[in-house]
C-alpha positions as CSV (number, residue, x, y, z in Angstrom):
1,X,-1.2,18.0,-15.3
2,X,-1.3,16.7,-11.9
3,X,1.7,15.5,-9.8
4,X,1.1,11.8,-9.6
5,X,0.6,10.5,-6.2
6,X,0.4,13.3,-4.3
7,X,-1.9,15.2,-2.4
8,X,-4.4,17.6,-4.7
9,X,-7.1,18.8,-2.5
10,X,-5.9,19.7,1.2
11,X,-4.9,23.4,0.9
12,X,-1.4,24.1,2.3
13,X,-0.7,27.4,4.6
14,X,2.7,28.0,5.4
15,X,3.4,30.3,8.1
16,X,3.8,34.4,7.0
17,X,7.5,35.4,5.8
18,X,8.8,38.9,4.5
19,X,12.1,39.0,5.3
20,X,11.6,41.7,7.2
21,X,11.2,40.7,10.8
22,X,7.4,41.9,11.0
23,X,5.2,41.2,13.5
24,X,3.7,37.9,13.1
25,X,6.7,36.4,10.7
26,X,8.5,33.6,11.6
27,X,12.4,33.2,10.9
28,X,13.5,32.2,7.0
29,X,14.5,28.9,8.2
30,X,11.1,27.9,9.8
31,X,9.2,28.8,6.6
32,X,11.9,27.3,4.7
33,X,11.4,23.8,7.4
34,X,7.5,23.7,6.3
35,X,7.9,24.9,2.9
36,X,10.4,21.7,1.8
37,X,8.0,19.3,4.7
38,X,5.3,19.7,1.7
39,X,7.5,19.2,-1.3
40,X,7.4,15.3,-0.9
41,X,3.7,15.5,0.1
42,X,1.4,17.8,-2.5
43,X,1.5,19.1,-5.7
44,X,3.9,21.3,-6.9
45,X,1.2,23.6,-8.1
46,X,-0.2,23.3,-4.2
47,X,3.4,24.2,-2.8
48,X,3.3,27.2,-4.9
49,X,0.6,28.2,-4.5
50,X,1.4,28.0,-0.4
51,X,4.6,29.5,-1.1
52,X,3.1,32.7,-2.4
53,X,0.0,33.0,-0.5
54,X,2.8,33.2,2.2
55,X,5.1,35.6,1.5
56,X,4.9,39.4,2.2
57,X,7.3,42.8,1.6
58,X,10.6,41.9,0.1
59,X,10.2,38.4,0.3
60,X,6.9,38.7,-2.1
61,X,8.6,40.9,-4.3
62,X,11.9,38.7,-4.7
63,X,9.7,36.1,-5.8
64,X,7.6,38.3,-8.3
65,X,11.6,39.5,-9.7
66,X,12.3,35.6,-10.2
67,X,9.4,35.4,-13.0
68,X,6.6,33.4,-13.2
69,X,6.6,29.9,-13.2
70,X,10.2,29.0,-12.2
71,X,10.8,25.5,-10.4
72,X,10.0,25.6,-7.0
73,X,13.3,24.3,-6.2
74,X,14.9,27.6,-7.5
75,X,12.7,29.8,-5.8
76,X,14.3,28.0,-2.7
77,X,17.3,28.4,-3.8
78,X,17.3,32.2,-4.3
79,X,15.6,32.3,-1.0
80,X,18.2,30.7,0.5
81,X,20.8,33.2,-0.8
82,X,18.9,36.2,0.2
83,X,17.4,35.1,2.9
84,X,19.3,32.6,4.8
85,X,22.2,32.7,7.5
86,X,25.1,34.4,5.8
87,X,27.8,33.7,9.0
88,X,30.4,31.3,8.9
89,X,30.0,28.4,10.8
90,X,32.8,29.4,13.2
91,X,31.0,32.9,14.1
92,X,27.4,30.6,14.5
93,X,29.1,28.7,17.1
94,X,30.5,31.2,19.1
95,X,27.2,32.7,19.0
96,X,26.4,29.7,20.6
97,X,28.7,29.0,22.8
98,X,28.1,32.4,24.7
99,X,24.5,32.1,24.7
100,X,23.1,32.3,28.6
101,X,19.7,31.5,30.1
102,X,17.7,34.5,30.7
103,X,17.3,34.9,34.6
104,X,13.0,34.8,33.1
105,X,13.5,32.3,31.4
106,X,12.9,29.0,32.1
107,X,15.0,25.8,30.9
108,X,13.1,24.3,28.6
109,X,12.9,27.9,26.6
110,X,16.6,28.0,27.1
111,X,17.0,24.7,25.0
112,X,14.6,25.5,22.5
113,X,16.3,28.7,21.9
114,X,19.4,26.4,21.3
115,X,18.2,24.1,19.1
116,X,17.0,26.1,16.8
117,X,20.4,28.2,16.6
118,X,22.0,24.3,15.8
119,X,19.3,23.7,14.0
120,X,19.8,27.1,11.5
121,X,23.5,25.6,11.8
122,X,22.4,22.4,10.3
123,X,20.2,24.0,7.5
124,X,22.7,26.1,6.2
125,X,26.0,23.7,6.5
126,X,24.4,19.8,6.5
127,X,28.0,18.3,6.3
């Protein structure tokens, strides 16, 4: 049965993840940003479906070890466990606060690079 409300049709493509830093991937916490943008949006059977069409290497097989048809909410979960920033907060914000602009690199690469350390901050430890 159809989620109620929600977009059926439009296909969902979330951006390539394996866990493994390959060529192409984007960072755990940017496929985890447009994987939960969709969950208030489409069909849990769409989100799924993106989720899988997605993964690669040791992120497709930790999802084929979780079984078939779990929620997608613990499939996030598990991600987020195996996945996801394991540092203290302390150690993230040291990280931080010793980060320097690259002599290449320009400013506004420089604060992007910033935000999205705070922003893997924020992911992991809302509160």
């Amino acid at each position: 049965m159809a989620d109620k409300g929600f977009l059926q049709a439009q296909t969902i493509r979330l951006p390539p993840f394996s866990g493994e830093n390959l060529k192409g991937d984007v960072s755990f916490e940017a496929w985890l940003y447009e994987a939960e943008g969709y969950l208030n949006t489409h069909s849990t059977k769409a989100v799924r479906d993106a989720i899988q069409k997605s993964l690669k290497g040791k992120a497709y097989d930790a999802l084929i070890n979780l079984g078939k048809n779990r929620p997608i909410e613990e499939i996030l979960n598990a991600f987020r466990i195996k996945f996801g920033i394991v540092a203290t907060v302390d150690s993230l914000m040291s990280d931080i606060y010793s980060m320097k602009q690259l002599e290449t690199e320009t400013v506004a690469n420089y604060e992007t690079r910033l935000k999205s350390k705070f922003s893997a901050i924020q992911t992991r430890y809302p509160d």
